[in-house]
C-alpha positions in Angstrom: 0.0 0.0 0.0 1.5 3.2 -1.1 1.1 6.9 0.1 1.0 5.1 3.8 1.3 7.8 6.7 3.9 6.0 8.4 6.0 5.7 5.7 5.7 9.4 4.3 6.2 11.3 7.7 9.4 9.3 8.3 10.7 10.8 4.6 9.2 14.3 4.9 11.0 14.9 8.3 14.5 13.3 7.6 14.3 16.2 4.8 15.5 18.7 7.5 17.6 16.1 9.6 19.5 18.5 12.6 17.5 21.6 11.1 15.6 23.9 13.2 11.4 22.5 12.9 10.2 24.5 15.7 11.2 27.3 17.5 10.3 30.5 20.2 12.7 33.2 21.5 14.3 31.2 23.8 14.3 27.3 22.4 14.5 25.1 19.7 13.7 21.7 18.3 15.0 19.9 15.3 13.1 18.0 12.4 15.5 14.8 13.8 14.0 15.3 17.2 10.3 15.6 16.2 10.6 12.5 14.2 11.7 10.3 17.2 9.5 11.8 19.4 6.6 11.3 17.0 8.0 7.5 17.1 7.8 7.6 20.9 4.5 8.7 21.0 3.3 6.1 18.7 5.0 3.3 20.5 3.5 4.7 23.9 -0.4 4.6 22.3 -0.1 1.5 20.9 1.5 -0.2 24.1 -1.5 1.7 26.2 -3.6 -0.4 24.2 -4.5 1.8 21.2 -5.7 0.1 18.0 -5.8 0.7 14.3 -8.9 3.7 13.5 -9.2 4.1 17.6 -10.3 8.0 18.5 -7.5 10.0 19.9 -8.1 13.0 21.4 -5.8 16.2 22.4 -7.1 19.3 24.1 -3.5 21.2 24.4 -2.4 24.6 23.8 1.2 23.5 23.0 1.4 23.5 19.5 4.5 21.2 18.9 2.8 18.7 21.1 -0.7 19.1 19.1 1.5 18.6 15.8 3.1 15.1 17.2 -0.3 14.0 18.7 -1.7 14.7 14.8 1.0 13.2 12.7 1.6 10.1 15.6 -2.0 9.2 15.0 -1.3 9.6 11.3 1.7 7.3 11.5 0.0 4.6 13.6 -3.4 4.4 11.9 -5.2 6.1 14.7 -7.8 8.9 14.1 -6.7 12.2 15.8 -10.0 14.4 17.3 -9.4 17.8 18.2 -11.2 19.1 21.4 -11.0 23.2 21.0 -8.9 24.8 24.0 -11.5 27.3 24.5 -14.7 24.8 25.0 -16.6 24.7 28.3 -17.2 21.1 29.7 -20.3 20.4 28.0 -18.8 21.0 25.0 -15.9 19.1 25.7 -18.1 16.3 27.1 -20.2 16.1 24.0 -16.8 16.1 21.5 -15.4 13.4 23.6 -18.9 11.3 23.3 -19.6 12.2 19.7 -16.2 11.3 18.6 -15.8 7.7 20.9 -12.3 9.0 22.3 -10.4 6.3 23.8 -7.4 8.3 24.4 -6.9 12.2 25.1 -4.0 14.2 25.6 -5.1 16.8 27.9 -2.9 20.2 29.0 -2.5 19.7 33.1 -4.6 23.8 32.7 -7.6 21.8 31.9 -7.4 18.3 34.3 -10.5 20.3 36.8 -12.8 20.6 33.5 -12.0 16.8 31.7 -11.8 15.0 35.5 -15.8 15.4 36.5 -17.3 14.3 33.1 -14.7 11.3 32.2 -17.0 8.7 33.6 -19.4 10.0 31.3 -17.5 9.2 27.9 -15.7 6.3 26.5 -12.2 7.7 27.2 -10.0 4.6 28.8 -7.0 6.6 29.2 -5.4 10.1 30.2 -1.8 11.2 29.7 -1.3 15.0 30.9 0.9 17.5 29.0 3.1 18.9 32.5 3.2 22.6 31.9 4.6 23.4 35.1 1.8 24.9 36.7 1.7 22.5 39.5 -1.2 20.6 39.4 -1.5 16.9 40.5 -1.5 14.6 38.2 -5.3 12.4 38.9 -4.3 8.6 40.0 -3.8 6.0 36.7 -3.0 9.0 34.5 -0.1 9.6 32.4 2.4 12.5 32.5 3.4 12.7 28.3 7.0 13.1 28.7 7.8 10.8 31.2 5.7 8.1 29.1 6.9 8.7 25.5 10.5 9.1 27.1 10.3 5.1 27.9 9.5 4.1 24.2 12.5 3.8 21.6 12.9 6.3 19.2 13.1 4.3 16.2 9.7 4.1 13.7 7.4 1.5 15.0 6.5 -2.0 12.9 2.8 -1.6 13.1 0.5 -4.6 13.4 -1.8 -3.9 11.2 -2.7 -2.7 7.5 -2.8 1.1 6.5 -5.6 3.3 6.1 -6.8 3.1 2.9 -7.2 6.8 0.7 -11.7 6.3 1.5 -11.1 5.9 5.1 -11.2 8.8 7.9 -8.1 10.3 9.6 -8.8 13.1 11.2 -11.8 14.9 12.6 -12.1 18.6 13.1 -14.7 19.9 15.9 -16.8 22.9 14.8 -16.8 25.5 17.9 -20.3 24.9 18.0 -21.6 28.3 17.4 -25.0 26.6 16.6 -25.9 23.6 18.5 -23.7 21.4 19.0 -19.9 20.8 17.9 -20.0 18.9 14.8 -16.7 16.4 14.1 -15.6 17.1 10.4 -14.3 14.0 8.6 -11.5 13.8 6.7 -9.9 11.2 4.9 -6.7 10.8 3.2 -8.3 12.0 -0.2 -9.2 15.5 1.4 -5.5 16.0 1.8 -4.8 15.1 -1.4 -6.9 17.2 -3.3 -5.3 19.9 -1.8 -2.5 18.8 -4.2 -4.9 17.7 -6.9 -6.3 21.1 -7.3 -3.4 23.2 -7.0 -3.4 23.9 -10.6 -6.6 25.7 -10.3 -5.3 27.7 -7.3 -2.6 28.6 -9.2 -4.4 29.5 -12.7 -6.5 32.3 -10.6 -3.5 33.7 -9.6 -1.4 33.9 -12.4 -2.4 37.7 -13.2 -1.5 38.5 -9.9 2.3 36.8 -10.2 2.1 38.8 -14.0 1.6 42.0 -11.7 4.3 41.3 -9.4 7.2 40.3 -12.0 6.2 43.3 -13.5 7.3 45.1 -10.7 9.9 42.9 -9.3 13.8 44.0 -9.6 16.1 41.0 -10.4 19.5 41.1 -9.6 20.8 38.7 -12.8 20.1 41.2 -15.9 19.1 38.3 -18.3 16.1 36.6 -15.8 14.9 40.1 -15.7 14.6 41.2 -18.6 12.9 38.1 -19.4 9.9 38.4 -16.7 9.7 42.1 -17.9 9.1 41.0 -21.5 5.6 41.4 -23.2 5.7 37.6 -24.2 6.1 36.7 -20.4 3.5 39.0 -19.4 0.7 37.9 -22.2 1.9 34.7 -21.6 0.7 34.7 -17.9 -2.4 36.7 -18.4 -4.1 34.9 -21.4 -6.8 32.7 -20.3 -5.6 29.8 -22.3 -2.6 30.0 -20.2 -4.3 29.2 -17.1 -6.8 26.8 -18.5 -3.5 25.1 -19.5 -1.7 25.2 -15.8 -4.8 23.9 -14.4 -5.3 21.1 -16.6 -1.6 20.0 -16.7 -0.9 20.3 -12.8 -3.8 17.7 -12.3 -2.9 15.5 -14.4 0.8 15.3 -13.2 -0.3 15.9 -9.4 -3.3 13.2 -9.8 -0.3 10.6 -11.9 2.2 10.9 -8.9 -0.5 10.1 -6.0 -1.8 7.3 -8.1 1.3 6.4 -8.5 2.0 6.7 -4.7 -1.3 5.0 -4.0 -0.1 1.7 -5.9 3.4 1.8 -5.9 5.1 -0.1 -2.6 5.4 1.8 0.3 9.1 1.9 0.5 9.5 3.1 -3.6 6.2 5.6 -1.9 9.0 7.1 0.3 11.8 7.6 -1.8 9.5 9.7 -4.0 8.7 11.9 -1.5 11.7 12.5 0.4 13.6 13.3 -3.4 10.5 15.6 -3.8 11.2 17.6 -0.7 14.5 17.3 -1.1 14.1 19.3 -4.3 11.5 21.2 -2.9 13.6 22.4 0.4 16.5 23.6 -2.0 13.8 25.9 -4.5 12.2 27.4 -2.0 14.5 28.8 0.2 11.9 31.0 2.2 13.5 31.0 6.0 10.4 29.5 7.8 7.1 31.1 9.5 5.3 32.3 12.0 1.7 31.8 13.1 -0.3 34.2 14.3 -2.5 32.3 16.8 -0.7 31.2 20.0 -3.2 28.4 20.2 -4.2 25.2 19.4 -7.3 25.8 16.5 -9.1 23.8 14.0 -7.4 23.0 10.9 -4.1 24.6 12.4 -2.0 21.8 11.7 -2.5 22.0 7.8 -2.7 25.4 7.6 0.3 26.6 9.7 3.0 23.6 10.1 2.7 21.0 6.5 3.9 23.9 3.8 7.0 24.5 5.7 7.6 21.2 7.4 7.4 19.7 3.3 10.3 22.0 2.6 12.9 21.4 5.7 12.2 25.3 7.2 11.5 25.9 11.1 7.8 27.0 12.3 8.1 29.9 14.9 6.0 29.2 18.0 4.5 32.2 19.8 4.0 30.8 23.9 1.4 32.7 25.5 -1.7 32.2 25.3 -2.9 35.3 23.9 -1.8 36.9 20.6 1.5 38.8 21.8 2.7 41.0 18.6 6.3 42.1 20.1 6.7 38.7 20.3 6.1 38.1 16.7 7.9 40.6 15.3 11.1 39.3 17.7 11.0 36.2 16.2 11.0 37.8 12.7 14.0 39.7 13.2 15.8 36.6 15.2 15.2 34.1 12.4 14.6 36.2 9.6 11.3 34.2 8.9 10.1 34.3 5.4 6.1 33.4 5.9 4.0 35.3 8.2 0.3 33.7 8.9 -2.4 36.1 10.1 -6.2 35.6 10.9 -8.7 38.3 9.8 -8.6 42.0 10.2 -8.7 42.0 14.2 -5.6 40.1 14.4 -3.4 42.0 11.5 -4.8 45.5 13.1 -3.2 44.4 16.3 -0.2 43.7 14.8 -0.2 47.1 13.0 -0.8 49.0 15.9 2.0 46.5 18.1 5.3 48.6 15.8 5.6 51.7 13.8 7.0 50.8 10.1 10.6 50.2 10.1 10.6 49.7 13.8 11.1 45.8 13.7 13.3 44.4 10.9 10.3 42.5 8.7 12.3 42.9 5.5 13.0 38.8 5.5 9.1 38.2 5.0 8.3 37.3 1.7 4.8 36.0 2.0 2.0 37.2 4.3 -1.4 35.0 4.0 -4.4 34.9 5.9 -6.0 31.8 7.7 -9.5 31.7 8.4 -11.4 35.4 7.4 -10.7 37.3 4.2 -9.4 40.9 5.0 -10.2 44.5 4.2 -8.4 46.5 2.0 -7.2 49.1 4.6 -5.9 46.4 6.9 -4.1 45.0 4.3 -2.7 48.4 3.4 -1.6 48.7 7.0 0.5 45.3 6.4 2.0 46.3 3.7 3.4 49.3 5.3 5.3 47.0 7.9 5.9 44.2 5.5 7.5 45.8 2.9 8.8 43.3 1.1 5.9 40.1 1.3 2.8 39.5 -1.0 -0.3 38.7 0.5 -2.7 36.0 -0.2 -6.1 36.2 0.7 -8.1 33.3 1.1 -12.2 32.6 1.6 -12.5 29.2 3.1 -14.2 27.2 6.1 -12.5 24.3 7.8 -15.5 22.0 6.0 -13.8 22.4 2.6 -10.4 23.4 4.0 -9.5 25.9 0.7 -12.4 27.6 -1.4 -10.4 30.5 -3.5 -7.1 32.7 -3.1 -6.7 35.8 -4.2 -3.1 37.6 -4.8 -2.2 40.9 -3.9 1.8 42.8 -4.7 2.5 45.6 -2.4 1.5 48.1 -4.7 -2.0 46.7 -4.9 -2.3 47.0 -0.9 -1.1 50.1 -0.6 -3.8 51.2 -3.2 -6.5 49.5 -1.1 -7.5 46.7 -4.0 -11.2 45.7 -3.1 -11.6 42.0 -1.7 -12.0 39.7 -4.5 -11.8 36.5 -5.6 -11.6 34.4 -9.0 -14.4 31.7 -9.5 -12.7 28.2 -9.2 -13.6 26.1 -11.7 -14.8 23.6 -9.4 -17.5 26.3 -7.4 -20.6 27.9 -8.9 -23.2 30.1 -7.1 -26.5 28.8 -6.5 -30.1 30.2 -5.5 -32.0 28.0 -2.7 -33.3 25.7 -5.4 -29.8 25.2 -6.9 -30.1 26.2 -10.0 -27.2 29.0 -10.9 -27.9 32.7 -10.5 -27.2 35.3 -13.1 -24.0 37.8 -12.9 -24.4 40.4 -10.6 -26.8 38.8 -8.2 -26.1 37.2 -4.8 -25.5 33.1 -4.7 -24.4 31.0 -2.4 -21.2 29.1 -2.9 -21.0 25.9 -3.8 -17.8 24.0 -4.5 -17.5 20.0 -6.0 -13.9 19.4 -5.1 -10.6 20.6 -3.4 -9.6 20.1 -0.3 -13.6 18.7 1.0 -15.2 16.9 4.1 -16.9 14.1 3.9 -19.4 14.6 6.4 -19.9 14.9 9.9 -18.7 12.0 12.6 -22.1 10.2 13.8 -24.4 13.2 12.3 -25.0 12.3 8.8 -28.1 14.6 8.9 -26.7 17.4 9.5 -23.7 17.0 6.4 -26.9 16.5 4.3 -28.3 20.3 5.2 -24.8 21.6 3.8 -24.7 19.9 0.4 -26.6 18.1 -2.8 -25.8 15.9 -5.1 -26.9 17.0 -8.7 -28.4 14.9 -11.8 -24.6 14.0 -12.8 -24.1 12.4 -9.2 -21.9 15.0 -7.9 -21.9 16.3 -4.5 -21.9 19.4 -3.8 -21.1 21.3 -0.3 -21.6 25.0 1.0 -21.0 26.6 4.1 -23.9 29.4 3.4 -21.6 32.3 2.4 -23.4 34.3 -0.4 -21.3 35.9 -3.1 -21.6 38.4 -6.3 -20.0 37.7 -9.5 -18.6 40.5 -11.8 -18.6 40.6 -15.1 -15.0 39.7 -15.3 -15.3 36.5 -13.3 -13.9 37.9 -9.7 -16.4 37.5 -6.6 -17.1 39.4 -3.7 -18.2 37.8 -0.8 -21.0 39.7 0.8 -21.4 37.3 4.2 -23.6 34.2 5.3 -27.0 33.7 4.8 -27.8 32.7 8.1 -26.2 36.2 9.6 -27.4 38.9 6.7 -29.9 41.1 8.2 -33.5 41.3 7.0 -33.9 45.2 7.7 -37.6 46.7 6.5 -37.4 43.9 3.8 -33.9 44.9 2.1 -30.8 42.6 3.0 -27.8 44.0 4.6 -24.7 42.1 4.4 -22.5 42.4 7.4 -19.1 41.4 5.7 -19.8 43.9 2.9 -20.5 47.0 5.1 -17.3 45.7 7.8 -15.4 46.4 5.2 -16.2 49.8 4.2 -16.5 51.0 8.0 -12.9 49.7 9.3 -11.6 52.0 6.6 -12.4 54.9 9.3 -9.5 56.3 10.3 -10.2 56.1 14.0 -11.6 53.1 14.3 -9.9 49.5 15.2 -12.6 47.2 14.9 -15.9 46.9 13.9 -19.1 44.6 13.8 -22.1 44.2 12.1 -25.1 42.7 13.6 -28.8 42.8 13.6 -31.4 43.3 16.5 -35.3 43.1 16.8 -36.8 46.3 16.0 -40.8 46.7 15.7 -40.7 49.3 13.1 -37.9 47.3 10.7 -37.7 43.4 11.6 -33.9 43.8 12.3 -32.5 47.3 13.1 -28.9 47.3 11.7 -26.5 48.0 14.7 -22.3 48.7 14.3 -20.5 47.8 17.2 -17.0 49.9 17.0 -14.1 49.8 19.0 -11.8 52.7 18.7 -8.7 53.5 18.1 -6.6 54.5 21.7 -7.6 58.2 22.5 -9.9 58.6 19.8 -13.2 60.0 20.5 -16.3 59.7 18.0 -20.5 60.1 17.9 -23.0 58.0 17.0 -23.9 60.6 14.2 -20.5 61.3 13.4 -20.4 57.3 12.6 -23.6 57.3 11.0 -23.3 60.4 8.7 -19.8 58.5 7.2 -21.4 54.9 6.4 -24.4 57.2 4.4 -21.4 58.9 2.3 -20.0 55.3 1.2 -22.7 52.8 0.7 -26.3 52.8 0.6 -28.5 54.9 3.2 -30.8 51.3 4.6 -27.1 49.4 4.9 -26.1 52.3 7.1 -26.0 51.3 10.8 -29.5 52.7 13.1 -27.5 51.8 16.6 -23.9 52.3 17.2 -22.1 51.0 20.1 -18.3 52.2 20.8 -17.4 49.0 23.1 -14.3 46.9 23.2 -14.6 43.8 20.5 -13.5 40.6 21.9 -11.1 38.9 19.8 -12.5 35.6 18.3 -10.8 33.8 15.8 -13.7 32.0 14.0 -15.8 33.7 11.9 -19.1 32.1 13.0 -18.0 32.2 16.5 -17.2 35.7 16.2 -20.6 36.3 15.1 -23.0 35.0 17.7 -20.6 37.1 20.4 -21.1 40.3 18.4 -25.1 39.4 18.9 -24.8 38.7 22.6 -22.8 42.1 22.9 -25.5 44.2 21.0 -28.8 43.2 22.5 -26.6 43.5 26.2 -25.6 47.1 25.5 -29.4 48.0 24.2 -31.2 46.1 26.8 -33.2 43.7 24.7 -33.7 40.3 25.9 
């Protein structure tokens, strides 16, 4: 069996060998080191008892721990659950019982919440990440480094057969912003089509790489003058060019992994190491940094694979809230190359952390967003610390992992490019009886491949109300976000059905009108939400949180959203109030709700 977990890991991570993998300010850990502690792990959960597609959970804020928990259970045929750091214990009890853990990996911060409700759940056995806070370890538990450190470091002979490419490896928790967490499958295929579709990731942003070589300075004379020529440049922007990259990446991507699939698993692994090999010498980008400083959904794809695949270190940030001095320190110290950032919150706080040119950011090549798409004056704001790095913009949700990206140079932020996105091939836009909608009107997206699901573990149902097959036999999924189509194929996404508000029978769309309002030079957040009114259904309400020693009114507020978008989309409540920071979308939403109706009384 080819493509096998256990066999790839072991060839991705001898790739960096004594290199730096992880890293803060004050330690670091090589690529040699994670792969025999991954090893250890593996031996520990399988002598505990552990067998081939058991549950295992982790509920951790250490990141480097989280990654070996993830790629352990990879390499040992076990399913890895994530239970979110920030749940409350009914949430954490229903993950635990939805997902049938049999083994969790719990922080010692979080031993009073998991101890009561244990007895409830089909979790056998414990081991306790020791973070020094001093907490006893509960009787027939298992401290994780003093049990991995027993096991022999060397890559375990497993005793049974690996998963095969249909069969689930990982599920993703929800944050249960409605109901309920919901466990996201995933199977091996998900990850693949993340390669499998790269050609159509890359087609919508060939114009973009046409703008930036246009730009671009290159030191040897004759590569430059060649990128600068008008064959490069028509070359890159003519439709048929793309249509060309994405056909030929998936057949050469889809060849290899079939290849992979079939092949035996050691000829599997000498494939991939000599591709990362290759890889880890062309793309010499000096390693990342991730914004968020804990354990989220999807973070393990997201923030550690692309760098890990290509032998360069992943900076670790240690606190437990976002700490900005500390990002920028370990930009400077190791002249990182990738910067990941999550929504317009998180990059404000960075902005308003360092004046430009205060840190040393000139290594950072590429800046990219993780989980919300961003305005155009935040990104401006970036740019104006990151002088040097790109930025790639993406509209996703952990369901289908990767939706669209867009592109944008430096120039383009610092000349506020509107948010927009080029249609996949594989998406379409959709009314409520899925048939497609016309340019220029809202549609829900809809994607038929990618990086996708494949339901949710134990709650079929409810994977049904987010997808349809159509007459071909094709499924199709949607989160609910509603999007416009231009004339020249880009989309702008206007928000989620579920959240637009219904105000006096017109639609407001609270992305849209975020957008235009965190352009306000004294404001650094905002949030649209809706609230029962008699007169209007909904009465659009802004809540706004200041810049440091600003001072604004209501009407001052109002009288600005009626000069830039349309006078019914134009906020009837504003409430200046400190935003808490959430870093899902959806999540984000239904505290933005709670605020409102709070601050104006209504129950």
């Amino acid at each position: 069996m080819g493509l096998a977990m256990a066999n790839i890991i072991p060839a991705i991570l001898k790739v960096g060998g004594d290199m730096v993998m992880f890293c803060t300010l004050a330690e670091e850990w090589t690529y040699k080191e994670e792969y025999e502690r991954i090893n250890q792990l593996s031996h520990a959960l399988i002598d505990l008892g552990t067998k081939r597609s058991d549950k295992v959970g982790y509920m951790v804020n250490d990141r480097r721990v989280a990654f070996e928990v993830v790629w352990g259970c990879w390499a040992s045929c076990f399913v890895h659950a994530d239970v979110n750091a920030r749940f409350h214990s009914d949430e954490i009890e229903y993950v635990l019982k939805n997902c049938e853990v049999k083994t969790l990996v719990v922080e010692d911060v979080f031993i009073d919440e998991v101890r009561p409700i244990l007895s409830k759940t089909k979790v056998e056995k414990v081991i306790v990440l020791d973070t020094g806070m001093g907490k006893e370890i509960p009787e027939g538990w298992y401290e994780y480094e003093s049990l991995i450190s027993k096991y022999p470091k060397t890559q375990p002979e497993l005793p049974w057969e690996h998963f095969t490419p249909d069969e689930p490896v990982s599920i993703l928790n929800t944050t249960g912003t409605t109901g309920s967490p919901k466990g996201i499958l995933f199977n091996l295929n998900t990850y693949v089509g993340l390669l499998t579709e790269a050609g159509t990731y890359a087609k919508g942003l060939l114009p973009e790489v046409a703008s930036f070589l246009e730009d671009a300075e290159i030191a040897n004379p004759t590569i430059n003058s060649i990128v600068h020529s008008n064959l490069v440049q028509g070359i890159l922007t003519q439709p048929a060019t793309g249509d060309l990259v994405e056909k030929g990446m998936r057949v050469l991507l889809s060849s290899i992994v079939n290849f992979l699939y079939k092949t035996s698993d050691k000829a599997a692994q000498s494939v991939v190491y000599t591709v990362f090999w290759l890889l880890r010498r062309v793309l010499n980008i000096g390693g990342m940094v991730g914004a968020e400083p804990t354990v989220s959904v999807g973070f393990i794809y997201e923030e550690f694979l692309g760098t890990m695949l290509v032998g360069h270190p992943t900076a670790l940030l240690t606190g437990r809230h976002f700490d900005p001095i500390e990002m920028y320190k370990l930009i400077e110290k190791y002249k990182l190359g990738m910067l990941l950032l999550s929504g317009d919150t998180m990059i404000n706080i960075l902005s308003d952390a360092a004046e430009p040119g205060e840190y040393d950011t000139s290594s950072v090549m590429v800046a990219a967003s993780t989980s919300m798409q961003t305005s155009p004056s935040t990104r401006k704001r970036l740019a104006e610390r990151f002088p040097n790095a790109v930025y790639a913009d993406s509209f996703s949700s952990t369901e289908v992992v990767v939706s669209t990206l867009s592109l944008y140079t430096h120039d383009m932020m610092m000349n506020e490019a509107p948010t927009r996105f080029r249609m996949p091939s594989y998406a379409e836009l959709f009314d409520e009886n899925h048939n497609p909608v016309p340019v220029g009107e809202p549609g829900m997206f809809y994607q038929k491949a990618g990086a996708m699901s494949v339901g949710y573990y134990g709650e079929p149902e409810k994977y049904e109300k987010i997808s349809f097959t159509d007459a071909d036999g094709v499924r199709w999924v949607s989160m609910g976000d509603y999007a416009v189509e231009g004339e020249d194929g880009l989309i702008t996404v206007v928000g989620r059905g579920s959240e637009v508000i219904n105000t006096g029978g017109l639609k407001v769309w609270c992305e849209e009108c975020e957008r235009v309002l965190i352009g306000h030079p004294k404001i650094a957040d905002v949030a649209y939400t809706g609230v029962p009114d008699e007169k209007w259904g909904h009465a659009v309400t802004a809540l706004i949180q200041l810049k440091e020693g600003e001072k604004a009114t209501e009407e001052e507020m109002i009288d600005w959203c009626k000069d830039k978008m349309a006078g019914y989309k134009a906020p009837k409540h504003v409430i200046f109030t400190d935003i808490p920071y959430v870093d899902i979308a959806k999540k984000r939403r239904r505290a933005i709700k709670e605020i409102a109706m709070e601050k104006l009384g209504i129950k």
